[in-house]
N, C-alpha and C positions, 0 to 999 in steps of 0.2 A: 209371697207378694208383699207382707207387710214390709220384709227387708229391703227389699226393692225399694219401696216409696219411702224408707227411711234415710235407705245413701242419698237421692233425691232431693231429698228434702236438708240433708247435711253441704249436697253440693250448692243447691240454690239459697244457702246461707253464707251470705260474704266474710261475716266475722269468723264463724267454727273453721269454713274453710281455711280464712287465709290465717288462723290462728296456728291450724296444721302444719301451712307451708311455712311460715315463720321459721316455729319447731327445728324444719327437715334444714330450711337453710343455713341457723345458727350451727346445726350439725355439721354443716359441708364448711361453714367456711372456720370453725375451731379446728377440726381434722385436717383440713389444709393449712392452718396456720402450724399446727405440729410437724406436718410434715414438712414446711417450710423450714421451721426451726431447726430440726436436724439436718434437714439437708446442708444449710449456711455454717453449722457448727462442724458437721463432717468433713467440712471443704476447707474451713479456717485451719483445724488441727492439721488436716493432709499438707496444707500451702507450708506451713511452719516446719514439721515433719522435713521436706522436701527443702527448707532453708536453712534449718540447723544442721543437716547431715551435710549440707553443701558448705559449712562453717568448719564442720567437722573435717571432711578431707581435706579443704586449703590446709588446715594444719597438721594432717599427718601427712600431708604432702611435703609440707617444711621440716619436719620432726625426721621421714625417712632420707632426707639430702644430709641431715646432722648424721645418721645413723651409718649411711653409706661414705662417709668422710671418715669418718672414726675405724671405721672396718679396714679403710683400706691405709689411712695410717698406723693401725696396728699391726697389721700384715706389714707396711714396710717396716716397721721397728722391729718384728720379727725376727724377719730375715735380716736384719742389722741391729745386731745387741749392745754392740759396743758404740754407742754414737756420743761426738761429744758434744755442750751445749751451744756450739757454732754451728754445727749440722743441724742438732732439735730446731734452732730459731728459723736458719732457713728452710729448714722442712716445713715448719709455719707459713713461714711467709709466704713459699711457693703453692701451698694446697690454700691458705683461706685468704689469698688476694684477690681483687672484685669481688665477692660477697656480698649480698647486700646490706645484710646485718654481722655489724661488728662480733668477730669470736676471738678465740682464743685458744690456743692450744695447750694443753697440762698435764704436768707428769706429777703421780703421788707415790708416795709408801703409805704402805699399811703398816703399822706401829703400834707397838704397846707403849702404856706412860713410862716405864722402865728403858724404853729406847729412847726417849725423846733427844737425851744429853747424848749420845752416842752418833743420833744421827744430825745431831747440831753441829757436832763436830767434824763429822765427814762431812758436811756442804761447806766448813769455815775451811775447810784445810784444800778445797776444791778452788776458793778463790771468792767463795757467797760469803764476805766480812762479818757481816751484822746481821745471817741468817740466825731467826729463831722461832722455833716452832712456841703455838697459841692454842694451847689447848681450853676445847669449853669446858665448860662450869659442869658440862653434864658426864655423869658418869659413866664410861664404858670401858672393855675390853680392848680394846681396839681403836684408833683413832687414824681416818683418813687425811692421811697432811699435803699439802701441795708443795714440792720441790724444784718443779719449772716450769715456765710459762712461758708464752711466748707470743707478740711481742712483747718483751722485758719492759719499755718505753710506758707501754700503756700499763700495764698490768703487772708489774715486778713489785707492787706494794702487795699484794694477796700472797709473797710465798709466804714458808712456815705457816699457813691460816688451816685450820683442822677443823673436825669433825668428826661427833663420833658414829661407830659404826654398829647399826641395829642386824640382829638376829637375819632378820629379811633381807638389809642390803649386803649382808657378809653372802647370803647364800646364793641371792642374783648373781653376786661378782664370781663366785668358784664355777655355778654355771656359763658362764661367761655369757653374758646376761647383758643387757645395756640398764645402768640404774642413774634415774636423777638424782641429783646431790643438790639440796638450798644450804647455801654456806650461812651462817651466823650472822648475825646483824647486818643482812646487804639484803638486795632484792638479786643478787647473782646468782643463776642455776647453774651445775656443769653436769654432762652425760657422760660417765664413768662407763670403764669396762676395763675388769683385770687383766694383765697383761702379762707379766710372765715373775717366778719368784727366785729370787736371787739366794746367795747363803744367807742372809742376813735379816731381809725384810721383803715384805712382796711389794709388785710394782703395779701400777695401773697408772691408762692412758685416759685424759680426757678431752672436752669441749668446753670452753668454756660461755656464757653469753646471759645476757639482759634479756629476762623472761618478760617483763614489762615491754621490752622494744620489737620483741615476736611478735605478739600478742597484739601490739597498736599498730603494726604493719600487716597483719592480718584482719583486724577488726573495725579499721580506724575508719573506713569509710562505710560501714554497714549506714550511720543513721544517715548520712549523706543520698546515700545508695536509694533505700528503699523504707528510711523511718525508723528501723528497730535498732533496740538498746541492746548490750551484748555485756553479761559479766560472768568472768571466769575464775571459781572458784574451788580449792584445793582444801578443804577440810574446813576447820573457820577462819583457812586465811582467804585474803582478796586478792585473787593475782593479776586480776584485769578488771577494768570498769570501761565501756567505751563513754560514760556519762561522766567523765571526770570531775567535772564541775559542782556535781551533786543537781543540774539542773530538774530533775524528776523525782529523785529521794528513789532509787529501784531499790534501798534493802530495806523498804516498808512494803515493796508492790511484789506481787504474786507473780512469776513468770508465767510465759505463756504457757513453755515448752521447757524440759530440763533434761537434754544429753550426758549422759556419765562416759568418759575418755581414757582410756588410761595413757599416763604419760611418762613411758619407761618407770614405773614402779610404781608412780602415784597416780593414784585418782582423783582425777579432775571432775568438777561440774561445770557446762557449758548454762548459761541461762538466758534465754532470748526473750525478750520484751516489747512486743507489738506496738505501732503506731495507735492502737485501736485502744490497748492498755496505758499506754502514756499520756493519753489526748483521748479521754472520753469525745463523743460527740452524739448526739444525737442521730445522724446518719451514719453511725458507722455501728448502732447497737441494736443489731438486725432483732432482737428478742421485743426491745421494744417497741421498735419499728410493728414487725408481726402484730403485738397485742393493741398499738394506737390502729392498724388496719382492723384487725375484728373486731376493736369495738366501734370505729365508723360504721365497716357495714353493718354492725348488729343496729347502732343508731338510725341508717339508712333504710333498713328493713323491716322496725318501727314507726318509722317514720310514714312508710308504704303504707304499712301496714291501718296506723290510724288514721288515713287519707282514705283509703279504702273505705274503713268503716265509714269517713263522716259522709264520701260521695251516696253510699248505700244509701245513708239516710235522707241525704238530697234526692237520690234518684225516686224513691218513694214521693216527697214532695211535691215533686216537678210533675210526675204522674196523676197526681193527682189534682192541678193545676189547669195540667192539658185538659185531662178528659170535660173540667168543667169549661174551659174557657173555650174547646171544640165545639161541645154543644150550642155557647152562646153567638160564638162567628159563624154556625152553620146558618142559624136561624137571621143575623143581621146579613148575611150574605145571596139570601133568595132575596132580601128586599133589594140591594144593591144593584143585583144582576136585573132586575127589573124597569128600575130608572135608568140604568146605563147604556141598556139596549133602545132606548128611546134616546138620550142625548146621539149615542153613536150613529145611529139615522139619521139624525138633523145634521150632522157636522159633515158626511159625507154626503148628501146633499148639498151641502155647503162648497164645499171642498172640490166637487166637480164642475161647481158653477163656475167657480173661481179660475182653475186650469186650464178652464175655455181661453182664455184672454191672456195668461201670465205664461203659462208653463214654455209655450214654443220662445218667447224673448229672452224671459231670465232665466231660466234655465238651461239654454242653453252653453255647452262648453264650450261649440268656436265663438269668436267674437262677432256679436251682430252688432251694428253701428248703424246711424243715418245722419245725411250730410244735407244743410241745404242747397240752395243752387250755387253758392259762393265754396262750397267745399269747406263750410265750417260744422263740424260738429254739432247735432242736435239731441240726440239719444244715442246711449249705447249701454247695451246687456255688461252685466256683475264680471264677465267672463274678458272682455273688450278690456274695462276698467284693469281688472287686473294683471292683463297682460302687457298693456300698455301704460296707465297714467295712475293706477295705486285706485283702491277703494274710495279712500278718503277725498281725494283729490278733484279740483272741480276742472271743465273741462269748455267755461263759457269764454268761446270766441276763437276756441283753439280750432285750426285746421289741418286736417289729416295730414299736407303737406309738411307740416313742421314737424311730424313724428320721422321723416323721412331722411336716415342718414347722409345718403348717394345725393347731391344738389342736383345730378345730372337727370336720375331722376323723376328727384321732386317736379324741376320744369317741365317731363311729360308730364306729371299728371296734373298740373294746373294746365296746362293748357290742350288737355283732358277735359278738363273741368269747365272753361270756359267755352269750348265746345260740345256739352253735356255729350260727349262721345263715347259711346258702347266701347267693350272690350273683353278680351278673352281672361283666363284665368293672368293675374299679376304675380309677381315673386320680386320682393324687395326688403330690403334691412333697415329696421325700425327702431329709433330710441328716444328718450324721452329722461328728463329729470328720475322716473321710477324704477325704470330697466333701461338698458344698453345693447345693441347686439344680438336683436331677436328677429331671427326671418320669418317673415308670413309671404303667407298666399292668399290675395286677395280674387274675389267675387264679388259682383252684384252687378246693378243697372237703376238705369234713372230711369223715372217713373213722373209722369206729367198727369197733375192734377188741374181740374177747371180753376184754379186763384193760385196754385205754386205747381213748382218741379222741386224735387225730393232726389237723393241719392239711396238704395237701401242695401247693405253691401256684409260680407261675411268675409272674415279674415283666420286664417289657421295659422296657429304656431308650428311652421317646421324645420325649427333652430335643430332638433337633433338628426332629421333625415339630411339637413345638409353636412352635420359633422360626422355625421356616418359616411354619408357618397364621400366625403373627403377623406376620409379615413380608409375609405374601400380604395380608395386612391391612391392613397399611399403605400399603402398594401402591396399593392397591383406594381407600383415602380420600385417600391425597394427588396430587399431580403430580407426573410423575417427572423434570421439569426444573427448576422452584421449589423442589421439596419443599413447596408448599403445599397446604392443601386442595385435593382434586379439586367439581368441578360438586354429585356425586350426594349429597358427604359436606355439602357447604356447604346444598346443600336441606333437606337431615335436621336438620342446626342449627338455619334459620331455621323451620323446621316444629315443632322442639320449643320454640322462644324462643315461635312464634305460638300453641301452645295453653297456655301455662302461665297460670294462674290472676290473675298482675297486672304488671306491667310496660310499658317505653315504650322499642321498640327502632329504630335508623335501620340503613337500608341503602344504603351505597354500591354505584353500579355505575362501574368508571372504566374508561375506554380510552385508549391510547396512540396519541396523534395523530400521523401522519410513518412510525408505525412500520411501517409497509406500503415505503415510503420506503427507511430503514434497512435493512430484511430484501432490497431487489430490489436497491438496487444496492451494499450492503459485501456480502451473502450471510448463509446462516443463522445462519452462526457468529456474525455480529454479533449479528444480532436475538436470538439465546438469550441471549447474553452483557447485552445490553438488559433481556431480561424478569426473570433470574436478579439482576442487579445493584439492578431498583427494585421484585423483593421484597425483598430483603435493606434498603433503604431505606424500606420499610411495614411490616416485621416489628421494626425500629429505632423507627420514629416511633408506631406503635398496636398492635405487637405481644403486648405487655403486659395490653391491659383488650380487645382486641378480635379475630377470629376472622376471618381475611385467604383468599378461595380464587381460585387462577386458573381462570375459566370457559373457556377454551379460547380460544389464538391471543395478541393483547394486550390482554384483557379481564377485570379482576379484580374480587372484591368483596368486601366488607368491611360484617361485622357489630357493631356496636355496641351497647354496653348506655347506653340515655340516661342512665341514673343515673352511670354511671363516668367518664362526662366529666369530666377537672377543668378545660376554659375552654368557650365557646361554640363548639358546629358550627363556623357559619361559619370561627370559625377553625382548627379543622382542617383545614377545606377546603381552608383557604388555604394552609396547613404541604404537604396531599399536594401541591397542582397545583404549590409551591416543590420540593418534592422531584422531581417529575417531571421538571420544568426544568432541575435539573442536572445538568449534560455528565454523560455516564460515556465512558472511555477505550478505544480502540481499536485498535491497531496503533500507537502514538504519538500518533494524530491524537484531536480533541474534539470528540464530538456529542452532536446533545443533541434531544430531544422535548417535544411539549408533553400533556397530559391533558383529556381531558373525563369529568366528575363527576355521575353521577348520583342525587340523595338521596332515599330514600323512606321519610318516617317510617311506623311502624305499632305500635299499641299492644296489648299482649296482656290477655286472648284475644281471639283476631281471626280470629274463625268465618267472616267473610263472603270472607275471600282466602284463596288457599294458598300455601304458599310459593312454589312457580311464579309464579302470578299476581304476588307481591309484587316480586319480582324482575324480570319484565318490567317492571309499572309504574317500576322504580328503569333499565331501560335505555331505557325511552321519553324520561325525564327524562335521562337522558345522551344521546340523540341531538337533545333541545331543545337541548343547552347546547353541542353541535355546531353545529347552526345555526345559532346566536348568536355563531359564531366562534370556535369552540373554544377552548381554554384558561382553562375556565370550570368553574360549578358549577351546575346548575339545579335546585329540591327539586321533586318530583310534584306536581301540582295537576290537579284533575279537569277543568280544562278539556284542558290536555296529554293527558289520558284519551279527553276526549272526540274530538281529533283526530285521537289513535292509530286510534280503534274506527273515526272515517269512513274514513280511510287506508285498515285493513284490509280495511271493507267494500267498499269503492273496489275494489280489489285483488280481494275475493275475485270482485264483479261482472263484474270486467273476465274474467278466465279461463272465465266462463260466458255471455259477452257474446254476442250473436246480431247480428250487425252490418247484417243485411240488414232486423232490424226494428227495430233501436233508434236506429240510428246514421241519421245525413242529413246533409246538405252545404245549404250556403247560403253564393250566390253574389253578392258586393257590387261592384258594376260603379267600374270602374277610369276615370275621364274626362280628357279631353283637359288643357293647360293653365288655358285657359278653361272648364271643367268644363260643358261642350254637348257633347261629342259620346265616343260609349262605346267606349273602345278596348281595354278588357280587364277581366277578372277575377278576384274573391279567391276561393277555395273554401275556406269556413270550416269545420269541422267542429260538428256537434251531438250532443250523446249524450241521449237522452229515457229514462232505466231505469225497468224497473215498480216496481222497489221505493226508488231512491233519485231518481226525478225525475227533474228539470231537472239536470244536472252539466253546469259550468264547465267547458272546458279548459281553464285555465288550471290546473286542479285534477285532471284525470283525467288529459293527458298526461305531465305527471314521475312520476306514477303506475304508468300505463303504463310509461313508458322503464326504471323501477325492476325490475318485475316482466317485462319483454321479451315486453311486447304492444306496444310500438309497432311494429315490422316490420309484422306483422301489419293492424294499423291505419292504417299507410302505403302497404300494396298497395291495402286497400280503398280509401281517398282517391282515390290516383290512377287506379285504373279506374272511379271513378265521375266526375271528372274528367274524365278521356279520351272517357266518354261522352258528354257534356255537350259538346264540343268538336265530336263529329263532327256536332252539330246544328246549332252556330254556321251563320247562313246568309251571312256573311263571313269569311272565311280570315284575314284581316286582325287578328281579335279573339286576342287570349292569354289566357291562363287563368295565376293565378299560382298555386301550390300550396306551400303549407308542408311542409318536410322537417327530418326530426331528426337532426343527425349520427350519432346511432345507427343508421339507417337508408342512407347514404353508407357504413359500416365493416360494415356486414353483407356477407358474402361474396356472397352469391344474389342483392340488389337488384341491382346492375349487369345483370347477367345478367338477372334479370325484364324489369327495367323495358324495356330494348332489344327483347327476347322482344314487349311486349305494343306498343311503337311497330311493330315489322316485322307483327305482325297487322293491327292499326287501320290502315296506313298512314297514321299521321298523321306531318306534318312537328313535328320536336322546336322549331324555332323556336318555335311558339304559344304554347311553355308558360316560363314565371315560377315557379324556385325562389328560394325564401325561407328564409332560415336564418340565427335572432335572432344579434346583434351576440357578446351574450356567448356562447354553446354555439360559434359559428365560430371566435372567436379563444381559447378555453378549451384545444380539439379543434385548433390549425389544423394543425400538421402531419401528423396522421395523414385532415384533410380534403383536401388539397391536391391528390393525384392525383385522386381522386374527381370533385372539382369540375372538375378541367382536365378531366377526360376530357369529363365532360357538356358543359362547355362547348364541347369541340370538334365535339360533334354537333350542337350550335345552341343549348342550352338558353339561356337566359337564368339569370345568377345577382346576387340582391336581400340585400342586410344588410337585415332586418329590426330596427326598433326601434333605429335607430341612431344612438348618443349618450348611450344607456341602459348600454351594457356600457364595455370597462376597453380599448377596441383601439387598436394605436401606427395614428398614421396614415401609417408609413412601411411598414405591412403590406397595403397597400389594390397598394400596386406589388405583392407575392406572389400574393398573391389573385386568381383570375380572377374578379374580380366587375365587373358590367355597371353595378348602381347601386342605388341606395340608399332607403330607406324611412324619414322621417321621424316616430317616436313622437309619436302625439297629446299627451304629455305637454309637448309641445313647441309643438306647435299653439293651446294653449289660451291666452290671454291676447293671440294674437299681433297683433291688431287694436290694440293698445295699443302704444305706443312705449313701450321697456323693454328689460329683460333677454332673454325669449322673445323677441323679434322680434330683438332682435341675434343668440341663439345659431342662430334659422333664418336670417339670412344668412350667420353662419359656414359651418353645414354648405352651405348652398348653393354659397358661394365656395369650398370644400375640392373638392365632388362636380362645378365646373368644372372646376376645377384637375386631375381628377383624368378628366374626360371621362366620367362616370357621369350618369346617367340619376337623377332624382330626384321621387318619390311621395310625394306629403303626404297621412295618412288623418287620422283624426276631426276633417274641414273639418264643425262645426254651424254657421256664421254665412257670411251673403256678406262680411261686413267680413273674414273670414279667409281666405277664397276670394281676396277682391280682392289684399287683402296677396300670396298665395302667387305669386300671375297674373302679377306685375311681377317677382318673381325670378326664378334660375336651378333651377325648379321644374316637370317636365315632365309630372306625375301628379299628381290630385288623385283623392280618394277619402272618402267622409264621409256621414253622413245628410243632409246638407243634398243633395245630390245623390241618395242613394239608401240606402235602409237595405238589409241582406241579404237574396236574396230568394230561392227557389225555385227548382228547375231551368226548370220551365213561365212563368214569372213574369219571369225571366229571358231566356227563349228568346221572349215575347213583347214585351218589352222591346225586343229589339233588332229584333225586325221591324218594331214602329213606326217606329224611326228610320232604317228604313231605308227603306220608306216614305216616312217623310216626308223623306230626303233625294233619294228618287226624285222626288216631289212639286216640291221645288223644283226641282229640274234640269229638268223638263218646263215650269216658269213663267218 
């Protein structure tokens, strides 16, 4: 226990404690400053390490290109002994030209001083006059002489120059060795290597070059480079300094780093000399760096440390302070609370009397006023003042009418005034020297007293409900990403243009072609960026004389006054679909769209359209000028009318179609090559409506696919189809059925179609789909699984019309298709030698090539039949064979011949 109350008593001592923690921290941060130190030191020697060795290869890099030059001149001298000193010179010339460092090529004997007269004489008698050998001072055995060089020009003063030859370099050379040679009073090194020995004397080949000019093409840019000094030295001589100057004094300074090299027999020292050792600095001598950081913090944590101490000693103080100075405010504060609760009583007594009479006037926030019977100002609340005429400001003889901006009216309400006349709530815009432009709503009534009449009256500020409802206004008419007209405001315009009494107004409808495009694959940010950029390019170009609104999505339109034109429509036209056209910018990248324009003049008053109606007619006219290839303009013309109105009606018949009594199928028998014998089936569609006739399909199905009745129309088909097959009284006959890739991407068809083969049991072989050239290759990848799949059930699949559409013929490999259907456009003239009849061999020779199956329809002539017969044509189909015929009509069609191929088989 006693221990207990002693750590206690050690913790609740500021000084021992923080004496301890002191201690612990000098501890952490000298341990860390050691470990600081090495670590900086281990990384400084690593960096150097990793810089001198990289000094080191550049020059045994240089050293092995001398080493591999010398090899392979020895080897040619080899194998040519007898060369004379016109070969040596060009054999020079031709290995050490381009070079970067000046060499030199040299032939020695090795010599005794006993030979020197001997071989003085054999170089004199060669033609070398004033050859003579120079022997040193120093004594040896043997003495290395230089006999040829080459180039002579440069280097012909060095022959006869000798040297003598040590223990060591005799034994390198018999090894055939490469040994450096320092010639005598020069700084010229050459790399020796024996060569071969004659009767007389032995030979050796060398290099000769300027050790100094290596060295400073090696070194020269170190301190450039990266700061460090570089010197290379070879025993106590200096063979390189990069500090030539003597700027630093480095043979006083310690290197950093000292590489030993050998260089062909000698031993080199490399010594590198850091910026850090050149140029002391302060921040670069991380030891003292380290020790000025521990001994701040050691200061700083002293510092703490006797701060601590003196607070203890305050905090004692202060404690002792309180307790006395608590006691004496407790006791001065019962008397206080006693006096106070009596003043506080009096004042609110006070205080309520007073509220009677003030609070409802000046305290008020709307503005209470009173006027006398003249409408002059008499009193008005803090509230009035400052909404109107300023605190300060006095307001004797002012009358309310002059704060009234509108004159018009001001004169109601004077003569309001002068007939003290009642009224309902007012709403007018009020200014004054103070403020400007503040709406109120004014209230009150005159009030008649026995000696006067009084006005007493209340005014609100509702400056910002009016900028709101105005704002909610604007809202309401424009687009809130353009800022253009909205749809409902641009109606209202072209509906007041169309009843005014004389005028001649056009209306544009334009869309934005791709831009469906632009919005799926940059995102919407593009696409607004898009719509925002070419209104601001139509509010530029007709912004001025004409009334621009975006109808919703990337569809806009544009009202025109005819008369304010200054050139011709047309070219307006021209100016928007050029503006459409150019790029606007996107993340750096340039896109760009095209427009379709639609014009619809209309002249006022123009009683017979409304503005709705005028405005469709101007987008019928822009989705003409879509179909002409977009990027165009087309003006309304009532034929354009009149296609819209069958279109619609199309349309609206189709959604109320009865198909069990309108719709019928007729079936155009499909014949052999030789067109005798019936091997299959067209199932055409018919639509007979009570109110529009006879209809085309070539007219009601894009119709249909538009409005998504073709599904629809495509079950019916094929279960009529289907039925029709299971009467066939040969298995053998197909039936070929038109399908619309809309109908393939509908989710349910797979599913149906399978559903109604597993009821019928009929086999999917029988049946011939057909799907035009162009909708398959428009569609193809989102057709592809579709069709694989049917085809792996059996189905047959047919390019219909093909030759007509835009498809690579290297897509016919992707496509499961079985074979092909030649457009009667094709057919027609083919009797004739020509163009037709070449382009049906083409396809013919493609649809071999291709192992497809080939159907020729609208055969009217046997001259065309005959032609098709002799190609690679396996189907024919045509009125001359059979025009379309009936379920019944069909079904007894084929009995006959079957019949009568029973008939013959019995004869």
């Amino acid at each position: 226990m006693s221990r207990v109350k002693k750590w206690e008593k050690f913790f609740q001592s500021p000084i021992k404690f923080g004496g301890w923690i002191y201690s612990i921290y000098l501890f952490v941060i000298c341990y860390m400053a050691v470990v600081f130190h090495d670590h900086y030191t281990q990384r400084s020697h690593h960096q150097l390490e990793q810089q001198v060795a990289q000094y080191q290869s550049r020059m045994s890099e240089q050293l092995q290109r001398f080493a591999h030059l010398l090899y392979s001149i020895e080897a040619y001298l080899r194998a040519t002994p007898e060369i004379t000193p016109e070969q040596f010179y060009h054999l020079a010339q031709s290995q050490l030209a381009g070079l970067e460092l000046e060499l030199s090529l040299e032939s020695y004997a090795i010599i005794e001083r006993d030979q020197v007269a001997q071989l003085e004489q054999q170089y004199r008698e060669l033609g070398f006059f004033d050859f003579t050998v120079h022997l040193p001072y120093t004594q040896s055995i043997r003495y290395l002489t230089m006999v040829k060089t080459a180039p002579v020009s440069e280097f012909g003063h060095l022959l006869g120059s000798a040297v003598a030859i040590s223990d060591a370099l005799s034994e390198r050379l018999k090894n055939s060795e490469l040994q450096a040679v320092n010639w005598p009073m020069s700084d010229r090194w050459s790399v020796v290597i024996e060569q071969f020995n004659s009767a007389s004397v032995a030979k050796a080949l060398g290099i000769g070059f300027e050790l100094q000019h290596l060295l400073e093409g090696l070194f020269s840019q170190v301190y450039q480079d990266n700061g460090h000094q570089v010197r290379v030295i070879s025993g106590d001589q200096l063979l390189f300094t990069s500090d030539w100057q003597s700027h630093h004094q480095l043979f006083d300074k310690q290197p950093g780093i000292i590489e030993n090299m050998d260089f062909f027999g000698h031993q080199i020292e490399i010594h590198l000399y850091t910026q850090e050792q050149l140029e002391p600095s302060f921040f670069n001598n991380y030891s003292l760096i380290i020790a000025m950081v521990v001994l701040i913090a050691a200061a700083l944590g002293l510092m703490v440390l006797f701060q601590v101490r003196y607070l203890s000693r305050q905090h004692q103080t202060v404690n002792t302070l309180v307790e006395e100075r608590t006691a004496s405010l407790a006791q001065a504060n019962d008397q206080l609370k006693h006096a106070s609760d009596k003043r506080l009583s009096a004042l609110q007594q006070q205080i309520v009397a007073e509220r009677k009479y003030k609070s409802l006037f000046v305290n008020s926030s709307e503005g209470l006023f009173v006027l006398d019977k003249h409408g002059v100002l008499v009193d008005a609340n803090p509230a009035f003042k400052a909404l109107l005429i300023g605190q300060a400001s006095s307001f004797n003889g002012l009358k309310l009418s002059d704060l009234m901006l509108d004159s018009d009216f001001a004169a109601t309400w004077r003569k309001m005034v002068s007939k003290f006349e009642q009224h309902d709530e007012l709403e007018w815009l009020a200014g004054s020297n103070h403020s400007s432009g503040v709406w109120l709503r004014q209230t009150g009534s005159w009030i008649c007293h026995s000696h006067d009449t009084i006005y007493e009256g209340r005014v609100t500020d509702i400056t910002q409900i009016k900028l709101f409802n105005e704002q909610l206004k604007y809202k309401a008419q424009h687009d809130s990403l353009t800022d253009l007209l909205n749809r409902q405001t641009f109606l209202q315009l072209v509906e007041a243009c169309r009843t005014r009494n004389s005028g001649q107004f056009v209306l544009l409808y334009i869309d934005l072609d791709r831009f469906k495009l632009i919005n799926d694959t940059l995102g919407h940010l593009a696409g607004d960026k898009l719509l925002v950029e070419f209104a601001a390019r139509m509010r530029e170009l007709v912004g001025s004389y004409a009334d621009i609104a975006r109808l919703g999505g990337d569809e806009f339109a544009v009202l025109l006054d005819a008369n304010a034109l200054q050139a011709p429509l047309e070219l307006l036209l021209e100016d928007i679909l050029v503006a459409v056209r150019e790029p606007f910018s996107y993340q750096g990248s340039k896109h760009s769209v095209s427009g379709s324009v639609g014009v619809r003049r209309f002249t006022a008053p123009c009683h017979n359209y409304e503005a709705e109606k005028l405005l469709h007619d101007a987008d019928v006219a822009m989705y003409e000028a879509k179909k002409r290839g977009k990027n165009d303009f087309h003006i309304f013309t009532s034929t354009i009318a009149d296609e819209a109105a069958r279109r619609l009606l199309i349309e609206r018949e189709l959604q109320t179609l009865n198909m069990d009594t309108e719709l019928s199928l007729r079936f155009q028998p499909i014949y052999c090559q030789l067109g005798k014998s019936i091997i299959g089936f067209e199932a055409l569609l018919r639509w007979h409506s009570p109110k529009l006739g006879i209809v085309s399909p070539a007219e009601f199905i894009p119709i249909a696919e538009e409005c998504a009745q073709i599904v629809k129309l495509g079950h019916w088909v094929f279960s009529r189809a289907m039925q029709c097959v299971k009467r066939f009284p040969n298995k053998r006959i197909f039936m070929s059925v038109n399908v619309s890739p809309l109908q393939l991407q509908h989710k349910g068809f797979m599913t149906w179609l399978l559903q109604q083969f597993k009821q019928t049991e009929l086999d999917p072989t029988q049946f011939k789909i057909e799907l035009t050239e162009s909708a398959m290759m428009a569609q193809e990848n989102s057709l592809i699984a579709p069709l694989q799949k049917l085809h792996e059930m059996g189905f047959g699949i047919y390019i219909d019309d093909f030759g007509t559409g835009y498809s690579s013929l290297s897509r016919l490999n992707v496509l499961p298709v079985d074979g092909l259907k030649i457009d009667r456009a094709f057919v027609n003239g083919i009797e004739n030698v020509g163009n037709p009849r070449q382009l049906i061999e083409a396809i013919c020779a493609i649809a071999n090539s291709f192992n497809l199956t080939v159907t020729a329809e609208g055969i009217e002539q046997p001259a065309q039949l005959s032609v098709l017969s002799s190609l690679y044509c396996q189907q024919m189909q045509g009125y001359l064979m059979s025009k379309p015929l009936l379920e019944e009509e069909a079904l007894h069609l084929l009995y006959l011949e079957q019949n009568k191929k029973v008939a013959e088989f019995a004869s």
